[in-house]
Structure formats: C-alpha cells, structure tokens
N, C-alpha and C positions, 0 to 999 in steps of 0.2 A: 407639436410632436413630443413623445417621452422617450428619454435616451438617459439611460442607466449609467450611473457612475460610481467609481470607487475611488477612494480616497483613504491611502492607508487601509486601515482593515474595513470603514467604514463605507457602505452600500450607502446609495440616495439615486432617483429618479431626478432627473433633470426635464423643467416643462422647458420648451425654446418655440415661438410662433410662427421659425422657420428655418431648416437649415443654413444657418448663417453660423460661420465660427466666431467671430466675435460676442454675439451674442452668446453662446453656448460655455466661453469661455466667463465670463460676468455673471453667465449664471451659477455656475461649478462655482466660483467665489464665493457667490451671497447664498448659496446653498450647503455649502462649506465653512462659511464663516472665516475664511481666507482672508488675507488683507489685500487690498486692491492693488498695491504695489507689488506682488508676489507676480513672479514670472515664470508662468506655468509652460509644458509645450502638450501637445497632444503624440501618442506612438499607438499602432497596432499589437497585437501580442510579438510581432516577431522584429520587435524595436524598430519597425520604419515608420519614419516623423508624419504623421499627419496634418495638410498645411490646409490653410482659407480654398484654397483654388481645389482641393481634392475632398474636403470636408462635405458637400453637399451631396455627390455622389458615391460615397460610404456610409451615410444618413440610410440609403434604400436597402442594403447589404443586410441581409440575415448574417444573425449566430458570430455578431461581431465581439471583440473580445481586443480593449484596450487596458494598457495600465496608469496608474496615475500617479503624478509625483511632481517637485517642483524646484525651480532651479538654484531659491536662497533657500530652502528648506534643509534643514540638521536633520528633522528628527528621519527614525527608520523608513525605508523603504519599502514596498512590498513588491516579493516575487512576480517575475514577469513569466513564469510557466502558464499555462492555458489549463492545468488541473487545480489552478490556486482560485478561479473567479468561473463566476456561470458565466454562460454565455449571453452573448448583447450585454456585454459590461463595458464601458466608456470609462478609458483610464488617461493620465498624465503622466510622462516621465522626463525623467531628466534629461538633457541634452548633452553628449559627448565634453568631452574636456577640449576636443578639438577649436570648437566654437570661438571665435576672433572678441576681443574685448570686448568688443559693441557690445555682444550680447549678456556681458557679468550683468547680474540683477542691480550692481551697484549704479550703473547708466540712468536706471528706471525709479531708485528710490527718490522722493520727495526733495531730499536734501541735496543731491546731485547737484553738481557744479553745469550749469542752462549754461553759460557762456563756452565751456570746455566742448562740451557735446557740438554746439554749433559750430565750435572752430575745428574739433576732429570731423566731423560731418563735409565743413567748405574745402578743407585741403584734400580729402578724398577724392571728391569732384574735381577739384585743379588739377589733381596729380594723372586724374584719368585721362579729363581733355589734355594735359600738355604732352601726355606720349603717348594719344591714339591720333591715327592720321582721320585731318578734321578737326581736331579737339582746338588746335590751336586755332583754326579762323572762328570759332566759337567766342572765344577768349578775346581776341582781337576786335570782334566785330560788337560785342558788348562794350569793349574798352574807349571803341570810337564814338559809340552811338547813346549809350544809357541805357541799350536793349537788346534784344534778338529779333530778326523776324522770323514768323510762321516757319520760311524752309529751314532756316538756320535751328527753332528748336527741336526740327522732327532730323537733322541730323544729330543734335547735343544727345537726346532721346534712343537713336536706335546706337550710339557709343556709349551709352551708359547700362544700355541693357545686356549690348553683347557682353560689356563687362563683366556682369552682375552674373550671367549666367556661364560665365567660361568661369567663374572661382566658386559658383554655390550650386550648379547646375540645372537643371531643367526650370528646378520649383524652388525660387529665390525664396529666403526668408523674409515672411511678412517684415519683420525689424528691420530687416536691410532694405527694404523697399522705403521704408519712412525714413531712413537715413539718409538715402539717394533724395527722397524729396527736400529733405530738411537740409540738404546740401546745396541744391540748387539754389534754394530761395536764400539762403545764406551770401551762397557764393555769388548771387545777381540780384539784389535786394529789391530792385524794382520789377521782377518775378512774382513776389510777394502777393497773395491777392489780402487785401488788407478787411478784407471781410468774412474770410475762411477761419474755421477751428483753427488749424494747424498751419493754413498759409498758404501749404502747398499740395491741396488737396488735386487739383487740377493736373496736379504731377501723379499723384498717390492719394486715394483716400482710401485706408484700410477697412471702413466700416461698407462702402459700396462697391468694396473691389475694383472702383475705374482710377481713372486715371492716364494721362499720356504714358508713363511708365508700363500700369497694367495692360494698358490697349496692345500696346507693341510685345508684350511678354506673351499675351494670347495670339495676337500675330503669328510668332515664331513656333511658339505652341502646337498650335494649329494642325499642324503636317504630322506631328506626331501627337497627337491625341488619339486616345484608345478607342475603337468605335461602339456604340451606343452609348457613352454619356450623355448625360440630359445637359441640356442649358442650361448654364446658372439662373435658377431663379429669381426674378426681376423684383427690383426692391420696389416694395407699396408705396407710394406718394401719399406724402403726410402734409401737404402744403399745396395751396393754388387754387386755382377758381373754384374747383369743385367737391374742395374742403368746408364741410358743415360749420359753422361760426355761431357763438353768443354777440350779439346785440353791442354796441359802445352804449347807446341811450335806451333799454327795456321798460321805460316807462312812460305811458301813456299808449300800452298795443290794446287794440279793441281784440275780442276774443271769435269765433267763427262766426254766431248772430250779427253780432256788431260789425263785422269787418262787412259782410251780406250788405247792410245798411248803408254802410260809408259807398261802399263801390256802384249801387245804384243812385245815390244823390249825385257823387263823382260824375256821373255817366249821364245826369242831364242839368248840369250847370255851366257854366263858363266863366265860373268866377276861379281865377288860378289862384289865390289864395287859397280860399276850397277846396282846392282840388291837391294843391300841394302838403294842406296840414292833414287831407284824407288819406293820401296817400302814405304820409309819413306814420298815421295813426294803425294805417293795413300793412305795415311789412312783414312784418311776422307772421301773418296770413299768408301773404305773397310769396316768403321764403318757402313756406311749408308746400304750396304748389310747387314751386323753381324745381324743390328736390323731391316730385313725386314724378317717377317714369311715366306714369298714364296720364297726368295733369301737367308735364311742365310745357309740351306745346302747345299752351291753349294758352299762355301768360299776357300773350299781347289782345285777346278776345276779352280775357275776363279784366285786363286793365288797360283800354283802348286810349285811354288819356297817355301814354309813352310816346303814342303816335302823333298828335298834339298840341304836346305840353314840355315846352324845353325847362329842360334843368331837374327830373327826376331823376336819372338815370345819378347825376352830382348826387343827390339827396341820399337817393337810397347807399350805393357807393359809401357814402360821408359815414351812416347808421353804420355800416358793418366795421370800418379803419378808423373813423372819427377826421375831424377836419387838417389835422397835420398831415399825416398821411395823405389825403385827396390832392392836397397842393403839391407836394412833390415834386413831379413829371413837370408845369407849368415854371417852378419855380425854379429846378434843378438843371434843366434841359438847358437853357439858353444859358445860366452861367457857369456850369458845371463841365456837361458832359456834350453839349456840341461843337465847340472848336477843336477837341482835342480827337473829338472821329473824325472829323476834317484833316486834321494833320493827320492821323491815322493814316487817314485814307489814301494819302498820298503818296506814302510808302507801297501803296498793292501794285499788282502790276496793270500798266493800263491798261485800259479796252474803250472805245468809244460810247458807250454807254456808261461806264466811270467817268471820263471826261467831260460827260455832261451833269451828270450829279454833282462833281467837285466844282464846275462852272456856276449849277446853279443854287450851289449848299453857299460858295461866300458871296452870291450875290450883292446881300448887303453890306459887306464889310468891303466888299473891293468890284462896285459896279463897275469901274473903270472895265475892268478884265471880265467880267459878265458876258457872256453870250448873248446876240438881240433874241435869241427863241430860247427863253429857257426851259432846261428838261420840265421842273415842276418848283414850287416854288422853296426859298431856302431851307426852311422847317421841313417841310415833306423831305425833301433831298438829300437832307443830313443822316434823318430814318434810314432812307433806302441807301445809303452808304452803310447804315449799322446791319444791313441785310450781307453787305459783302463777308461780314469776317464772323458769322453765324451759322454759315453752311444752309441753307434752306434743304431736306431734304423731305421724302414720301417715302412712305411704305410701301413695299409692292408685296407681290403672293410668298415669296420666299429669301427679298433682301432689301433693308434700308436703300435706297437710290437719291443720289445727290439730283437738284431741280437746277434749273438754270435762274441766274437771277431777274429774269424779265417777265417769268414765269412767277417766281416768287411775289411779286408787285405787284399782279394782278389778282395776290390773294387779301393784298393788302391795303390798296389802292385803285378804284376803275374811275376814268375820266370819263365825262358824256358834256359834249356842248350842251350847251342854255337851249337851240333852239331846238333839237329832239327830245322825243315822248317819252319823260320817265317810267311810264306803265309798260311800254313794249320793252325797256331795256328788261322791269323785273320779270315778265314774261319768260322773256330767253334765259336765263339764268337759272340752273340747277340751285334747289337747296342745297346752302353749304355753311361753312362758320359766315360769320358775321366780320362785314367788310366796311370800306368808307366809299361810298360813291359823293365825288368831286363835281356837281356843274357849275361851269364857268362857261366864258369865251376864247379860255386858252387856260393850261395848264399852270402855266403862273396868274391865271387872276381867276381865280375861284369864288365863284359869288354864293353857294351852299352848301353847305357838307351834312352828309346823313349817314347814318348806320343800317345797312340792309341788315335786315335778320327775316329769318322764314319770309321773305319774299315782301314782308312790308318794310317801310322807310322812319325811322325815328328820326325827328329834327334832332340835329347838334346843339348846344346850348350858345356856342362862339361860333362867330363864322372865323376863324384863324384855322389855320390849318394844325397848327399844336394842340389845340383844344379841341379838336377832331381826333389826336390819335390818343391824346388821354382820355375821351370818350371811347374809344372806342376798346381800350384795354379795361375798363371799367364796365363794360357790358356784362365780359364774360365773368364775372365777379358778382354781378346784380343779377345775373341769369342764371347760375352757374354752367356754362361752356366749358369747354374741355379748346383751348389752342388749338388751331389751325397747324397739321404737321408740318407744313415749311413754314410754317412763322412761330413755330415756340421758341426755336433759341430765340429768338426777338422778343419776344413779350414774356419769355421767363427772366433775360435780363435786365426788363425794365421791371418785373417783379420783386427780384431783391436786390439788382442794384440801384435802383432810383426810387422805387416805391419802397424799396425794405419790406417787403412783406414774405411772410416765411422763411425768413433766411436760417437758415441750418438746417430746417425740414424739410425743401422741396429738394426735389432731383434734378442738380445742372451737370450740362456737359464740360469738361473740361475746357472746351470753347468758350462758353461762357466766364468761365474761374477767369482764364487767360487773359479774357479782352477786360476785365475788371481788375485785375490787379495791371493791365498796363495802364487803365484812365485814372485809376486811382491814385497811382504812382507818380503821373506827372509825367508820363514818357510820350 
C-alpha cells in the first residue's frame, strides 16, 4: 500500500507491504534518510498519538491528514493546521514534554548506557510487584524456586498491565511495553528465552504485536473496542515446512527428461543403492511437484519407492538443512531437552493420564518406580509430556478451541496390535496430516513404526520410537505440509528449538518463547 508522507516541508510516498507500524516507521526513515536512532512518533492533524494497535485501521480512512516531526530533532517544525498539507498526508510529531524519561531519545542512542536501562527497566518491575497485591508472592515464589509457574506468570502479567494502563491509559506506549518486557527478563533472568531478539519477545514482541503483555492489553481492550474494526492483520510466515528452500548440494539434479528416466529405472529395480542415488539425483524434480497444488497429491504415485525404501525421507531431509541439522532432534532430545520436560512436568498439576506419562518418561532411569503397564514407552512419553505445556488447540467456525490432551495424541500417535489388519485400520481413517502409527504387542514394546500419509504407510528408517518422531517432523519439510493444528506448538518447537530451523522468521506463540527460555535456562 502507498501512504503519503511529510517531513518538514518535504512530500514522499511511502510503499509498506502491509499495514504494520513498524514497518511503516523504517520506511519513513530509509525514505527520509533519517538516522535509525531518531525517535519518531506518529499524530493525526489534531495532535492525537497514533499508536501499533490503531495504525492499521487508520490505514483504511480516507482524507487522512498527519504531521510529521521527531523527537531528537532541532531543526523547524512544520505547522500541524490541516490547510498547510493535502489530504491523505502521513505526518510525525513530537511527543509532549510530559513523557517520563524512558522515552528521551537519549535511552535509544547507540551510546546509551545497556546496563542503566536494564537496571531502571528491573526496579520498575520490583517496585510494581512489591506494592500491588500479588506482586509479592511473585517475588517470593521466584526467590524459592528459580522461576514462576504458568499461574503465577498470568498473575505477574495482568499486575503489570493493569499498571501500565492506569498511568498511560487505554493504548500503552509501544516503548513502555518493551520496557515492561525488558524488565521482567532482567528482573528473573531465567525468564530470558536465550534464543529471542530481545529475550522477551514471549512477554512483547513489538514487530508481531503478541506477546503475554499484548494478549492481556487486547483482553481488557476488548470491551471497549469501537465496533467495526477489522482484525489485526495476521503476519505472513516467513519460515516452516511450507517455506520454498535452495538446495544445501544443487549438484548433480537431473533436469525434467532425465528425472522421467531416473524415476522409471527407480520403479523397476530393487537395487537400493539405485534407488537411493536416483532419488537423490530427482529432488529438485520432486521439490518442484511437492509445491505444485495440482501435482503435489500424487508424490507418493509418481515416487512409490518412499513406500518401500527406508531412509529417503533422512536423505531428502538432509538436501534441503544438510547433515547437522538432521541430527539434531536424535542427538539433542535425550541429552538436552528430556529430563528437564520430565522435571518440568512435574510441577503441572496432576491428572491420571500425567501420572502415567511421568511413570513411563523415567522408566529407564528409575525402573524401580515404573508402572508394570506402561503408558507408552519413555521417548514417546516424554513428547506427550511436551504436548502438556503447548496448549493443543483447533480451529473452529468462529474461535480458536483448546483440545483435550488425549485427543491431542491421537493426532500424534495411534497404537494397533501386531495381530490386526493394517489395511482396515487405513480404511477407517479420514485424510488428515501425517501421523505415526505404532504396531507392537503393547505400547511399550513396539515392533514397527510408520508414517501414515494420504492413506498409504512409509516405513520408518529406525525402529526406536525417537527416530519415529524425527521422521515424522521431517515429512512435513520433505513434502511441504502445513502442522497439524493441535500439534504445531509441538513441532514448531522442535523447529527452532532443537532443530534451529527459521528461527527469527517463523510465527511462535508466546508458549512456545516461554517453555524455551525455561529448558534453556536450566530451570
């Protein structure tokens, strides 16, 4: 969209690819030749502040008419009258002198004292929890523990809001929202997600407008919102399975002829050498179907060796992230990140279907205490412990709906004894994402594992149960899929926290930021 701006006496068009105010703001800079440190605000002709949360539906407004100015800036000003600029003029102006230090441009410049900022930032936060009621078991309960739980942070949260909005009122200042972030992760440093821009994105991220912070500010919001505004606009996903990708090894791909060739030799040999360096030779072929709407359900017809031939699914995988990456999940899982969702998990509150996950996640480490039936076996059970603090949720016709977690499991996971007809299970089964179907003689001794997709079965490469669900996060990446809705917090966290893959460009929920900066932390 083109949103007209002035600057000084100086007119310019602003392009932005969507009403987003941050965007919009960086553009006005690099279209301006503004220095990036400069601390601009946005006002209407009749000096009311234009802020992120109102910027997108003022975007629609005819015959709008802002001014523009900035907050270190000397030189002159120009006249905020409405006969000084045409109309649909997009201006900047100064901010009152009222404004609390935080916001001097001095905060913002390069040179600024990082250590000063974080300490006025952490004693804000103290000062708020130690005289609002609540604030102190906040305090207390970090003090004992090394952290907060869940309920304890959606109390720290709605006393920081009410705060923020009884001194700046309705529509907090974007600043003062990153302040409150940059407070918390200061003031409980094992808050911190150690893989965010700023830390405390999960609290505040100014570029997506979420955040626990902003959830709760739209919460309260809510009641008084003016009626017909649009939904804020959903930010594009720049990252994940069904993100287009160059190649790690682009040489040696046979070109549309040649791939024809490879794929008929493929399809009547049985030498898996053959079949594996043919395969590796058609990806880029392959890719080019994946991402074609009218061709991509026909992937497993035209490359029936998936069906099989274990270990493609590794291969292809490996081309697009290369061999560090692949290992990851194998390598990370057991010494990383599963005992500490174990103890995790031990803090939630119980429910007998927890208590069998927890029984059968330490299995190995403390048989003694093991259940004789266990839920499923320790690897699998550790997963569906990561299902607990991820919220499983669906879409319905007009509101997000939380799932139950045993509901969740079954998008993730189906068991079938050894001695029933695998063909009548895919029968019964509606097309849906892509699942692990488990046969065994029991849940803990699993003799196969495969990956349903449209209705047919691709062998596993391992028969371990971990090597089943890194197969099976690696489909939707080989296939490009789109996440299962009650399983994407799940497989968007092992995306960029164990896989690393897109990290700053995919869309996570503050649940996710959350449960990464406590495993990261050590808490």
């Amino acid at each position: 969209m083109l949103v007209k701006a002035q600057y000084r006496n100086q007119k310019k068009f602003i392009k932005i690819p969507e009403a987003c105010f941050d965007l919009f703001l960086a553009e006005v800079k690099e279209k301006f030749s503004l220095p990036q440190d400069l601390v601009i605000t946005v006002t209407d002709e009749t000096g009311t502040e234009v802020d992120e949360d109102v910027f997108p539906d003022l975007m629609s407004t005819s015959g709008l008419l802002l001014v523009i100015n900035a907050l270190n800036d000397s030189g002159p000003s120009t006249p905020q009258s409405s006969a000084s600029f045409d109309t649909d003029t997009l201006s900047l102006t100064s901010k009152s002198s009222e404004d609390s230090d935080w916001f001097s441009p001095k905060r913002f410049r390069k040179d600024e004292d990082e250590a000063s900022q974080n300490s006025q930032a952490r004693d804000l936060i103290k000062q708020i929890l130690e005289t609002r009621p609540g604030g102190a078991n906040v305090l207390r309960e970090y003090e004992d523990t090394g952290t907060i739980t869940d309920e304890t942070r959606k109390v720290m949260v709605n006393i920081l809001v009410a705060h923020m909005m009884e001194t700046e009122g309705r529509v907090p200042h974007r600043l003062t929202k990153q302040k409150y972030g940059l407070g918390i992760i200061t003031l409980f440093p094992s808050l911190r997600d150690l893989q965010g821009r700023t830390g405390y994105e999960h609290f505040y991220d100014g570029q997506k407008n979420s955040g626990f912070l902003s959830w709760r500010l739209k919460t309260v919001q809510r009641g008084t919102k003016p009626s017909g505004n649009k939904d804020d606009p959903k930010t594009e996903e720049k990252g994940g399975p069904l993100l287009d990708r160059q190649l790690c090894h682009p040489e040696d791909q046979l070109d549309s002829d040649q791939s024809l060739e490879a794929i008929s030799l493929m399809n009547h040999t049985s030498d898996r050498e053959v079949i594996m360096q043919k395969m590796r030779a058609t990806f880029k072929y392959r890719q080019r179907l994946v991402r074609d709407p009218e061709k991509s359900t026909t992937i497993l017809s035209v490359f029936p060796r998936f069906l099989d031939t274990k270990g493609l699914i590794l291969q292809d995988f490996t081309l697009l992230f290369g061999s560090e990456t692949a290992s990851r999940l194998l390598e990370r899982w057991p010494t990383v990140f599963k005992s500490k969702i174990i103890k995790l998990a031990e803090t939630l509150t119980s429910t007998p279907l927890l208590k069998r996950l927890l029984s059968s996640a330490k299995q190995n480490k403390e048989s003694s205490e093991a259940e004789d039936f266990p839920e499923w076996d320790s690897d699998i059970s550790s997963f569906l412990l990561l299902l607990h603090f991820l919220s499983p949720q669906v879409s319905g016709r007009k509101k997000i709906q939380k799932m139950s977690i045993s509901q969740a499991i079954d998008h993730l996971v189906v068991f079938q004894k050894a001695c029933r007809s695998i063909q009548e299970h895919l029968e019964t089964e509606d097309n849906r994402q892509p699942y692990i179907l488990a046969i065994g003689s029991s849940k803990e001794a699993i003799s196969q594992f495969f990956i349903v997709l449209d209705k047919k079965l691709i062998p596993c490469q391992e028969s371990s149960s971990l090597a089943a669900i890194d197969e099976l996060f690696k489909v939707h990446f080989v296939f490009s899929i789109s996440y299962d809705p009650p399983l994407k917090g799940l497989f968007t966290f092992l995306q960029t926290t164990v896989y690393r893959i897109d990290v700053g460009s995919t869309s996570e929920t503050p649940r996710v930021k959350e449960l990464r900066a406590k495993l990261l932390n050590d808490v």
